[in-house]
C-alpha positions in Angstrom: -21.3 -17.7 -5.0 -17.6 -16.3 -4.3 -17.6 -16.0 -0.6 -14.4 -15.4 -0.1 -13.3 -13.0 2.4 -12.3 -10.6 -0.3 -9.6 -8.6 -2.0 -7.0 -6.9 0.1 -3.9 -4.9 -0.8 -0.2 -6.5 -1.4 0.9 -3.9 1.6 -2.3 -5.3 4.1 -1.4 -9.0 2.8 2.3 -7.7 4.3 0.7 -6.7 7.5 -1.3 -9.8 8.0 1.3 -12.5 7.5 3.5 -10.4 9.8 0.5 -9.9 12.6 -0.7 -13.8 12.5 1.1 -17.0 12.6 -1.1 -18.9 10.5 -1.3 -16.5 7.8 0.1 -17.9 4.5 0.9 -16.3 1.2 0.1 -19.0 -1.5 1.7 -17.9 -5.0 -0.3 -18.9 -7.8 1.6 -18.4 -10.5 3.9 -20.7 -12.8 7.2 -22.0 -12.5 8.3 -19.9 -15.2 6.7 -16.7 -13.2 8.6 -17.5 -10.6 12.0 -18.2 -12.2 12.1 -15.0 -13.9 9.8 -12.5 -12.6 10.3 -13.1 -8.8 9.1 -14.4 -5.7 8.1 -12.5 -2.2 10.3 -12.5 0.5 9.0 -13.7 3.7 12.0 -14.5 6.0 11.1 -11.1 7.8 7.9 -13.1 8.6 9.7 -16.3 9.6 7.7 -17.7 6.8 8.0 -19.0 3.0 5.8 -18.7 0.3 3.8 -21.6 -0.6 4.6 -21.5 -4.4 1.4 -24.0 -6.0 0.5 -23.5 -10.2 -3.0 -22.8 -10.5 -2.4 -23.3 -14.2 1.0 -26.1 -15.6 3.5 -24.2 -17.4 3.8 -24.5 -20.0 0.7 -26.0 -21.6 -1.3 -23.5 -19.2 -3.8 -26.3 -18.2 -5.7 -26.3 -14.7 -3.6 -28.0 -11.9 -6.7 -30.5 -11.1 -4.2 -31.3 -8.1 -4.4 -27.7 -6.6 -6.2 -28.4 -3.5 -4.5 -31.4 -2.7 -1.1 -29.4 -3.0 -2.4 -27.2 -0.8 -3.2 -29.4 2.0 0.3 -31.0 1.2 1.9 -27.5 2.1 -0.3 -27.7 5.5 -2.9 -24.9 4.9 -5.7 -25.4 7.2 -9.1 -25.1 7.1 -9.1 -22.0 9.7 -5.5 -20.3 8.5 -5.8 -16.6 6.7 -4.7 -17.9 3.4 -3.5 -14.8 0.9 -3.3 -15.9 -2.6 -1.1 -14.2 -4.9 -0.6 -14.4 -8.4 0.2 -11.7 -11.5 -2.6 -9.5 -11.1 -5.0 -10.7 -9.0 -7.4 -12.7 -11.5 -6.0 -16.3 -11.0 -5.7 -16.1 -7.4 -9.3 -14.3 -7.1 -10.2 -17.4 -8.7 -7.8 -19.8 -6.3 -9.4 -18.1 -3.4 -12.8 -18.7 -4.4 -12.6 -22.7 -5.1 -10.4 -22.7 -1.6 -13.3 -21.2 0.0 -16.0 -23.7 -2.0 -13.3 -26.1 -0.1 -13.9 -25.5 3.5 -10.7 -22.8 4.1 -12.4 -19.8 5.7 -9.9 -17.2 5.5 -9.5 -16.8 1.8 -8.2 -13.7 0.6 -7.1 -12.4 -2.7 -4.1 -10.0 -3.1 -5.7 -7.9 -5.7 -3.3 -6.3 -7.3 -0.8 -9.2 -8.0 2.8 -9.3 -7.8 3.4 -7.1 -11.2 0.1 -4.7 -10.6 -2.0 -3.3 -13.3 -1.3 -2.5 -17.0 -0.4 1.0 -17.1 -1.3 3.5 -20.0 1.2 1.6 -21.9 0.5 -1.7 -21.9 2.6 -2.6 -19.3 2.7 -4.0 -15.7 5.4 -3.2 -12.2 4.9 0.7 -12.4 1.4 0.7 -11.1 0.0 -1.5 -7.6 1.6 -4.9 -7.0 4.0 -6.2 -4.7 6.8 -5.1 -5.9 5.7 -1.2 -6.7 4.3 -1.5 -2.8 8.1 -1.7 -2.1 7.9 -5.1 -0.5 10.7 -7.6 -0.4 11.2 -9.6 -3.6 13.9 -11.2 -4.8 14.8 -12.2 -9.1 15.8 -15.5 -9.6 
């Protein structure tokens, strides 16, 4: 069972890391995502992204260390934990072992960072962080 708390907007994400100390945004993606698509912006926040591969660029293979890497980055058991990847299917899927785990506050920023494919094919004009206007920065 995926119990989870569930799948929230990039702009409620927004509001919850800036309404609660412990909230952390935990970036699924790959290095290679993250080196030239872009990464959120927290400072706003006071905070940083927690940047941890659910899948290894570039062979694409499961990170069987996730968990542990996420403890390393200090997430505990009780923090809102927001987990963000491209479109919201890897971090669904982050959110859901994290919960198996014994973290409570799992969410899933549903929409990703790039949003959905649009009618052609292609993702950032529809949903995501960066469509919702929030701050992002290009490597």
């Amino acid at each position: 069972m995926n119990n989870y708390k569930g799948d929230i907007t990039p702009n409620q994400a927004w509001q919850k890391l800036q309404d609660n100390p412990q909230a952390k945004l935990i970036d699924v993606r790959t290095t290679a995502e993250w080196c030239f698509v872009g990464l959120p912006q927290l400072q706003e926040c006071c905070k940083e992204v927690i940047c941890i591969e659910w899948v290894c660029y570039p062979d694409m293979a499961p990170n069987a260390n996730f968990m542990a890497q996420l403890k390393q980055q200090g997430a505990q058991p009780d923090d809102e934990l927001l987990f963000l990847c491209r479109s919201g299917q890897r971090s669904m899927m982050a959110a859901i072992m994290a919960t198996g785990q014994g973290f409570t506050q799992c969410y899933n920023i549903s929409d990703g960072f790039d949003g959905c494919l649009d009618e052609t094919g292609k993702r950032s004009n529809i949903g995501g962080w960066k469509v919702s206007g929030l701050p992002w920065r290009q490597a």
